[in-house]
N, CA, C and O atoms as a Tinker XYZ file with bonds, in Angstrom:
   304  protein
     1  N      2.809000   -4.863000  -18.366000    73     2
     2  CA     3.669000   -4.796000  -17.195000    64     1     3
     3  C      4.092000   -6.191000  -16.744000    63     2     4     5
     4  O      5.078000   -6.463000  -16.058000    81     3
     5  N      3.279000   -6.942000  -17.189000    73     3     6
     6  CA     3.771000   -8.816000  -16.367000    64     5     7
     7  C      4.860000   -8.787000  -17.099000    63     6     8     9
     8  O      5.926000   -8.756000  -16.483000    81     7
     9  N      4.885000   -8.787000  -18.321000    73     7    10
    10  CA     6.099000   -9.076000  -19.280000    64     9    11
    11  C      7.410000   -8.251000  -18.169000    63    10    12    13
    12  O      8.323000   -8.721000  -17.489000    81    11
    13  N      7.148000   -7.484000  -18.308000    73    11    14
    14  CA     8.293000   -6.644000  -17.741000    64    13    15
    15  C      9.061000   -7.216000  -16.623000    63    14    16    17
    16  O     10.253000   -7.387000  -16.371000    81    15
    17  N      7.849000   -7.465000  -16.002000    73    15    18
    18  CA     8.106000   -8.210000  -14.611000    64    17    19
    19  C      9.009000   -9.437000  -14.503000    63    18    20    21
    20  O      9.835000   -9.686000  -13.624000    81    19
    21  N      8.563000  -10.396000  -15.954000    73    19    22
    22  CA     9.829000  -11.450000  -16.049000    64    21    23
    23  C     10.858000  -11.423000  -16.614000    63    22    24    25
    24  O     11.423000  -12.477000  -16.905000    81    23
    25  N     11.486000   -9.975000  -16.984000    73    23    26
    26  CA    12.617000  -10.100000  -17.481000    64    25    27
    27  C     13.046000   -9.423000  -19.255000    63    26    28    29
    28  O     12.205000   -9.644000  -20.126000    81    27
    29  N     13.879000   -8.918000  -19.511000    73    27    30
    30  CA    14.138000   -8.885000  -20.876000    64    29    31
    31  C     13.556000   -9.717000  -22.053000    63    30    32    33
    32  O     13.486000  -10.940000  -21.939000    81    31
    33  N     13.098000   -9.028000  -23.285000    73    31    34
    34  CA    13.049000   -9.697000  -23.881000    64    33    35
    35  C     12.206000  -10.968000  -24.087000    63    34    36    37
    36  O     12.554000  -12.018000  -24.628000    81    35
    37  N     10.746000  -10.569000  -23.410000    73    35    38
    38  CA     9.591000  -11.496000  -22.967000    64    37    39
    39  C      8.879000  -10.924000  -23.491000    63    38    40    41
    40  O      9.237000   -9.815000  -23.888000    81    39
    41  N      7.458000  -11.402000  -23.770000    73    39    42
    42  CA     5.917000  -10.797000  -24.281000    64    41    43
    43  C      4.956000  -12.096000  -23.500000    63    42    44    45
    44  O      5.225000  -13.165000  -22.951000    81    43
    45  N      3.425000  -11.140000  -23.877000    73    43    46
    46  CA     2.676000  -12.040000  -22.848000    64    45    47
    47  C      1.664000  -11.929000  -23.614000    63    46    48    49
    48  O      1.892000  -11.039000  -24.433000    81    47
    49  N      0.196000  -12.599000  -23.824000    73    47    50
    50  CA    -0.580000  -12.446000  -24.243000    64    49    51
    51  C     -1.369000  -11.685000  -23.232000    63    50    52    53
    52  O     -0.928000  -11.442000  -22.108000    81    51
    53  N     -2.254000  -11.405000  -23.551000    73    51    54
    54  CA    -3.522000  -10.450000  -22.978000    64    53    55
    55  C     -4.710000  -11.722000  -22.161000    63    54    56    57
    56  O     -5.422000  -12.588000  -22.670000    81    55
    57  N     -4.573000  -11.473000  -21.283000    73    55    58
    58  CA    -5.678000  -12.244000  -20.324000    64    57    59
    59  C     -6.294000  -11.579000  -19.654000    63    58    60    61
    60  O     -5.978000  -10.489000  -19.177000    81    59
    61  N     -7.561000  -12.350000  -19.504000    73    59    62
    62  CA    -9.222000  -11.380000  -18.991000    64    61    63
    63  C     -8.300000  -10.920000  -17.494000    63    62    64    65
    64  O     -7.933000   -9.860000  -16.987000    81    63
    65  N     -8.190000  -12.365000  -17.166000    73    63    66
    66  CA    -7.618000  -11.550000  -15.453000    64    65    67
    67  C     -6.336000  -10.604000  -15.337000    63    66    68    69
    68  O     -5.959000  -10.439000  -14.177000    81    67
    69  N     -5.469000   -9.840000  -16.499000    73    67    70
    70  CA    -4.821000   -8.835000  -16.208000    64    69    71
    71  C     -5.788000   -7.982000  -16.410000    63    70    72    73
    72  O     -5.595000   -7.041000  -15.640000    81    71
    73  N     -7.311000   -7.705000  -17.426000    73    71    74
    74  CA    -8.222000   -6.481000  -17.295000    64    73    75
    75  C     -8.794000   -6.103000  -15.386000    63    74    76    77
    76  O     -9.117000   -5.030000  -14.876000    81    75
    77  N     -8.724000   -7.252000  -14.890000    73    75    78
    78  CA    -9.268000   -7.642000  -13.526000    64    77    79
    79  C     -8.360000   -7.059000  -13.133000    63    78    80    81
    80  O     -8.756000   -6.181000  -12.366000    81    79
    81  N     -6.996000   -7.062000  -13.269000    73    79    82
    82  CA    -6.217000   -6.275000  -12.237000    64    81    83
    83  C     -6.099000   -5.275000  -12.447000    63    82    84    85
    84  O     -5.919000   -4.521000  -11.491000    81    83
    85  N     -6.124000   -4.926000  -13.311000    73    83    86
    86  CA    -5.880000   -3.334000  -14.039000    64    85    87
    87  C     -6.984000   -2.758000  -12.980000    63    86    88    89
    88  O     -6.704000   -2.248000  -11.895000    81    87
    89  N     -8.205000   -2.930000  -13.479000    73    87    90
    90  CA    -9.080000   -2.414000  -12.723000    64    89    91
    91  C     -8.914000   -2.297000  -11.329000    63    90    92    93
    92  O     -8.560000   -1.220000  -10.850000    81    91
    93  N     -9.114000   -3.209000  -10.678000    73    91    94
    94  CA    -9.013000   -3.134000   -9.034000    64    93    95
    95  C     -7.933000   -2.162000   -8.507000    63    94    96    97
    96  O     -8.205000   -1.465000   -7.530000    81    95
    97  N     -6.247000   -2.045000   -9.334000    73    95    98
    98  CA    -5.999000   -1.099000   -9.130000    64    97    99
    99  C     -6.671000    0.504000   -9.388000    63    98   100   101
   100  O     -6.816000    1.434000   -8.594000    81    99
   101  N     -6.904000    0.418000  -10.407000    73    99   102
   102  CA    -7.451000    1.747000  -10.466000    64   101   103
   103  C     -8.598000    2.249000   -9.905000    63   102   104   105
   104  O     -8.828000    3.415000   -9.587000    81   103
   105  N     -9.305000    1.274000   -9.808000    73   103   106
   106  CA   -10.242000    1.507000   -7.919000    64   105   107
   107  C    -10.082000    1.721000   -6.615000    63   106   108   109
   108  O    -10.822000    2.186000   -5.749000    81   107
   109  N     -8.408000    1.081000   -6.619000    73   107   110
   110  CA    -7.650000    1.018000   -5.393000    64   109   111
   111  C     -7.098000    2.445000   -5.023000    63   110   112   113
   112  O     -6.912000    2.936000   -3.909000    81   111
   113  N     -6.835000    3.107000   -6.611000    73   111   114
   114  CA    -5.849000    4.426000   -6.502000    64   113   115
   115  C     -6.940000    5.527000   -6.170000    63   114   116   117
   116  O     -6.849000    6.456000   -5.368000    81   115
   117  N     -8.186000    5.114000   -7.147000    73   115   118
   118  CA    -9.594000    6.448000   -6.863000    64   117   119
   119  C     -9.845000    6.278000   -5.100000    63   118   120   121
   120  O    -10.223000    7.231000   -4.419000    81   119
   121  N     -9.654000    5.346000   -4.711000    73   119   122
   122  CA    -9.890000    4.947000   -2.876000    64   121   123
   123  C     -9.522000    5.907000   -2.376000    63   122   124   125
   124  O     -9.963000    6.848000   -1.717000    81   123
   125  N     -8.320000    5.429000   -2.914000    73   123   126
   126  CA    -7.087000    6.028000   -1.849000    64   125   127
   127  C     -6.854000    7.723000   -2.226000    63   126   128   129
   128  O     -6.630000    8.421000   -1.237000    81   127
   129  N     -6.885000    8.380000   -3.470000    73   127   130
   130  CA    -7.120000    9.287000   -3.622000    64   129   131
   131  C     -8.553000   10.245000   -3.231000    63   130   132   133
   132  O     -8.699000   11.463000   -3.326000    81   131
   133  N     -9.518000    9.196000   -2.762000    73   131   134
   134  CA   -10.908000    9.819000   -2.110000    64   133   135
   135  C    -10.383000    9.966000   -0.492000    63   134   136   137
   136  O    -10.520000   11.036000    0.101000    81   135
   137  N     -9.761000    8.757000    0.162000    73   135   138
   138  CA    -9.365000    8.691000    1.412000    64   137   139
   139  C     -8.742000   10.217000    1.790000    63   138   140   141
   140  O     -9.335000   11.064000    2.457000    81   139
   141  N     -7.554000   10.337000    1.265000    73   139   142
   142  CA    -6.453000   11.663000    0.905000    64   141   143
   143  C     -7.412000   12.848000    1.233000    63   142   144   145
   144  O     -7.294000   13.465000    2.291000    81   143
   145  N     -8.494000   13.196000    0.181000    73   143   146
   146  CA    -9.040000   14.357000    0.121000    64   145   147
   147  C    -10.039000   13.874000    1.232000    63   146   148   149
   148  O     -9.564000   14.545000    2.148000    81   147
   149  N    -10.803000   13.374000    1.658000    73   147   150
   150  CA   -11.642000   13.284000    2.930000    64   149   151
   151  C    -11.190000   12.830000    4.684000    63   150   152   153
   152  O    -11.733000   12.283000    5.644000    81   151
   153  N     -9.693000   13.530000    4.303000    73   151   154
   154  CA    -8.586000   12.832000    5.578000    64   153   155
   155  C     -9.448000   11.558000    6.344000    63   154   156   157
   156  O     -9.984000   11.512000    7.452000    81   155
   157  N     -9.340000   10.606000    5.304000    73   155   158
   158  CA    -9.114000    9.567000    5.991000    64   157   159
   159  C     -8.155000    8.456000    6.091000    63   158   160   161
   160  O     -8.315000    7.241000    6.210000    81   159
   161  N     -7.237000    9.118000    6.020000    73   159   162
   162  CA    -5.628000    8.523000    6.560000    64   161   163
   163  C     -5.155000    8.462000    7.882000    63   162   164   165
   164  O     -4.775000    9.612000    8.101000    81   163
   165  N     -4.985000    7.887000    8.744000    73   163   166
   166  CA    -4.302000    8.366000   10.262000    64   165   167
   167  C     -3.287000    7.821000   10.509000    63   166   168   169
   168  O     -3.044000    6.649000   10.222000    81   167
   169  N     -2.190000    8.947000   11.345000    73   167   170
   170  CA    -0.873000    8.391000   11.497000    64   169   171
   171  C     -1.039000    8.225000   12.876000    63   170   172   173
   172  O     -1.488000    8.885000   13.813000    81   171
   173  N     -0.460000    6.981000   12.672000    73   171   174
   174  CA     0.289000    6.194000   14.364000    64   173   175
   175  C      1.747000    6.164000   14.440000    63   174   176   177
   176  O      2.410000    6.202000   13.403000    81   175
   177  N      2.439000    6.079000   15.891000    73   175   178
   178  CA     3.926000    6.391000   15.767000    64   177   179
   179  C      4.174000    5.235000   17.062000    63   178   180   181
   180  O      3.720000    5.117000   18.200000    81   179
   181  N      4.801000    4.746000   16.519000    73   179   182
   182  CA     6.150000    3.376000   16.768000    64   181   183
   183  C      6.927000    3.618000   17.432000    63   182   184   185
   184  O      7.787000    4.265000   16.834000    81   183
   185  N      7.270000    3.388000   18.910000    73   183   186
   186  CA     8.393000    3.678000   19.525000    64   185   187
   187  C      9.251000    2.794000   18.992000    63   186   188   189
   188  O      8.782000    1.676000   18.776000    81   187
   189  N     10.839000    3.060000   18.606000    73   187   190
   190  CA    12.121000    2.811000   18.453000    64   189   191
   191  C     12.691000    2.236000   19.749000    63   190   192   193
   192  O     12.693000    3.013000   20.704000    81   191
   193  N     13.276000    0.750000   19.986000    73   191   194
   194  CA    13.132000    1.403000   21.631000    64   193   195
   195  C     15.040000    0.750000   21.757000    63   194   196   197
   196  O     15.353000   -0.204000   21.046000    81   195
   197  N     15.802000    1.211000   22.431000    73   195   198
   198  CA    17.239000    1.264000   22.080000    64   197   199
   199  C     17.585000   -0.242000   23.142000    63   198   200   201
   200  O     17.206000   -0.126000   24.307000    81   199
   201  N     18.115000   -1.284000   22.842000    73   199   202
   202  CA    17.593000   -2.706000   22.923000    64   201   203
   203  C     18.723000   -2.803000   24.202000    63   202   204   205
   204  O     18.450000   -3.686000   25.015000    81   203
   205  N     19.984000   -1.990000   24.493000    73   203   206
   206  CA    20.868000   -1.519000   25.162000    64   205   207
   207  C     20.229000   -1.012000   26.357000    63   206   208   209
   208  O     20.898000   -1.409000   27.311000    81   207
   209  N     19.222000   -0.303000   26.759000    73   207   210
   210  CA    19.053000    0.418000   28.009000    64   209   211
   211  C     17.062000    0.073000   27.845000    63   210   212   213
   212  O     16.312000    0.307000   28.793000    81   211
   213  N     16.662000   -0.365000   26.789000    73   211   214
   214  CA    15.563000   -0.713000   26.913000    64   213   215
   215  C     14.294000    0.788000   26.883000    63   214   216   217
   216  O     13.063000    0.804000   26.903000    81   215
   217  N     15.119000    1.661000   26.840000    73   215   218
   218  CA    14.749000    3.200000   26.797000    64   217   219
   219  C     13.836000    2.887000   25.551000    63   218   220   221
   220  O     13.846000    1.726000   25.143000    81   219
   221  N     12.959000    3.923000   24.837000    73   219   222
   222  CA    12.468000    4.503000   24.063000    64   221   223
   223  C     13.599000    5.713000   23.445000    63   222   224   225
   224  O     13.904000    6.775000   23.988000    81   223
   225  N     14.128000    5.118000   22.039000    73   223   226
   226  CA    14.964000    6.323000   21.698000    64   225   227
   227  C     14.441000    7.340000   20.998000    63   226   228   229
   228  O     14.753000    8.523000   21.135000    81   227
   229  N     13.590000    6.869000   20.191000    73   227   230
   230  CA    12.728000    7.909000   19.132000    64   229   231
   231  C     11.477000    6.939000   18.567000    63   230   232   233
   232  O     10.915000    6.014000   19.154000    81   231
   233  N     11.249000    7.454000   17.273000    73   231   234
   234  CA     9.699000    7.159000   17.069000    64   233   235
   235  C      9.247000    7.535000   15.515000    63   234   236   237
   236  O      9.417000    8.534000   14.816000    81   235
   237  N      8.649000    6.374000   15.328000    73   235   238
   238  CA     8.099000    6.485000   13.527000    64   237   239
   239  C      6.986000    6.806000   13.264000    63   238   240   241
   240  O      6.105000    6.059000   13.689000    81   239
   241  N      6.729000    7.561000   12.773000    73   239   242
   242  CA     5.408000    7.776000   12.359000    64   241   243
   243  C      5.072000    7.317000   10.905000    63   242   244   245
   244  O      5.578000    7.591000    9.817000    81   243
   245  N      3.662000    6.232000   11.418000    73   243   246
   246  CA     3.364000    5.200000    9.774000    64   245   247
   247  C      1.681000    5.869000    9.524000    63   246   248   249
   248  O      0.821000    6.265000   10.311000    81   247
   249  N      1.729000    5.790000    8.502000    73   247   250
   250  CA     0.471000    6.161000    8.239000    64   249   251
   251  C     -0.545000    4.983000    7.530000    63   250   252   253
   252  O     -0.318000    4.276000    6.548000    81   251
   253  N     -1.898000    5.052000    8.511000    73   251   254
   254  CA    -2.533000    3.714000    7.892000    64   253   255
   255  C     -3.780000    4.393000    7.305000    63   254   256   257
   256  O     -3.997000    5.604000    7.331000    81   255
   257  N     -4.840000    3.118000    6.589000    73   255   258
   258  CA    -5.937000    3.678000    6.219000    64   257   259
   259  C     -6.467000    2.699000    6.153000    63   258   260   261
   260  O     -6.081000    1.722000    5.512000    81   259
   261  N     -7.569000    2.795000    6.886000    73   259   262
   262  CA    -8.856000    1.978000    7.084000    64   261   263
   263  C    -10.232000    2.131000    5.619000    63   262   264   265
   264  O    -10.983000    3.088000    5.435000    81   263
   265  N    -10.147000    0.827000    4.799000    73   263   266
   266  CA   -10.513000    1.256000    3.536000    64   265   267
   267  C    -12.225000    1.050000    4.037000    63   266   268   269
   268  O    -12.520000    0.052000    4.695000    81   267
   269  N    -13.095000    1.890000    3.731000    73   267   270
   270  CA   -14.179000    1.508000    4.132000    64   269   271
   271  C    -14.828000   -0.272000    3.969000    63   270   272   273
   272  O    -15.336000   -0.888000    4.906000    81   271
   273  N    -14.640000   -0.819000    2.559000    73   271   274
   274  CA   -14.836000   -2.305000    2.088000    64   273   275
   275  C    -14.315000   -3.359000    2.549000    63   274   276   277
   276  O    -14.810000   -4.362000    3.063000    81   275
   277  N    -13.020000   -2.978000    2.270000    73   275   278
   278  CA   -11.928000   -3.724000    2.525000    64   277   279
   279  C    -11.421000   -3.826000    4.057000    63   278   280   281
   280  O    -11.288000   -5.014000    4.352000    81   279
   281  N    -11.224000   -3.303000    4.705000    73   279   282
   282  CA   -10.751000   -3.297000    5.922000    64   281   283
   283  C     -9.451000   -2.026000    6.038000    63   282   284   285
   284  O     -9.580000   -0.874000    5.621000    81   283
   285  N     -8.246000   -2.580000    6.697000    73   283   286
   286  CA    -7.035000   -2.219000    6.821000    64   285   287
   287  C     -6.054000   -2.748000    6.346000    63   286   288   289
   288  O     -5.527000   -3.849000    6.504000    81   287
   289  N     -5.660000   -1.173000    5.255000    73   287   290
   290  CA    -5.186000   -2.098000    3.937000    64   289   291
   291  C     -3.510000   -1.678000    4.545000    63   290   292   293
   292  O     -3.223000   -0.608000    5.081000    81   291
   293  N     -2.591000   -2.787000    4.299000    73   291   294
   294  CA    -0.834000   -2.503000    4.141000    64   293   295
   295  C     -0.460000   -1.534000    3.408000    63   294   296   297
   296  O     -1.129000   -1.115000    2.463000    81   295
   297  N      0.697000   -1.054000    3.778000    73   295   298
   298  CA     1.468000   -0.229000    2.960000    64   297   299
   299  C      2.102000   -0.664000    1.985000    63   298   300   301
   300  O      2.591000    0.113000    1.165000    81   299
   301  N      2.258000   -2.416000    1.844000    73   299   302
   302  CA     3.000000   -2.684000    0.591000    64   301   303
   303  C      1.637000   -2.947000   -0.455000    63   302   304
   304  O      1.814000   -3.212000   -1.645000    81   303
């Protein structure tokens, strides 16, 4: 996938620290797929607020998750 990442027509050799990432994702995904099934996801909602009258127009709802290890992980 790094290759990919820089572009056409690239190759990369194999390094210990892409096995390192590989992994951590796929620890990251079993997490988050344990989180899912033991609802531990919670949504919070964001007032929108209309910058014109200073009102509250509407409202987002984001969903976070508090990783037990890790803390509070981003959505990106």
């Amino acid at each position: 996938y790094k290759a990919k990442e820089l572009g056409k027509n690239t190759w990369r050799l194999f390094e210990a620290s892409m096995e390192v990432a590989f992994r951590n994702r796929q620890l990251m995904k079993a997490d988050l797929r344990t989180a899912v099934e033991s609802k531990g996801l919670r949504v919070v909602y964001q007032p929108i607020v209309a910058m014109s009258t200073m009102r509250i127009a509407s409202c987002e709802a984001l969903c976070r998750w508090d990783h037990s290890d890790l803390g509070p992980i981003s959505p990106s």
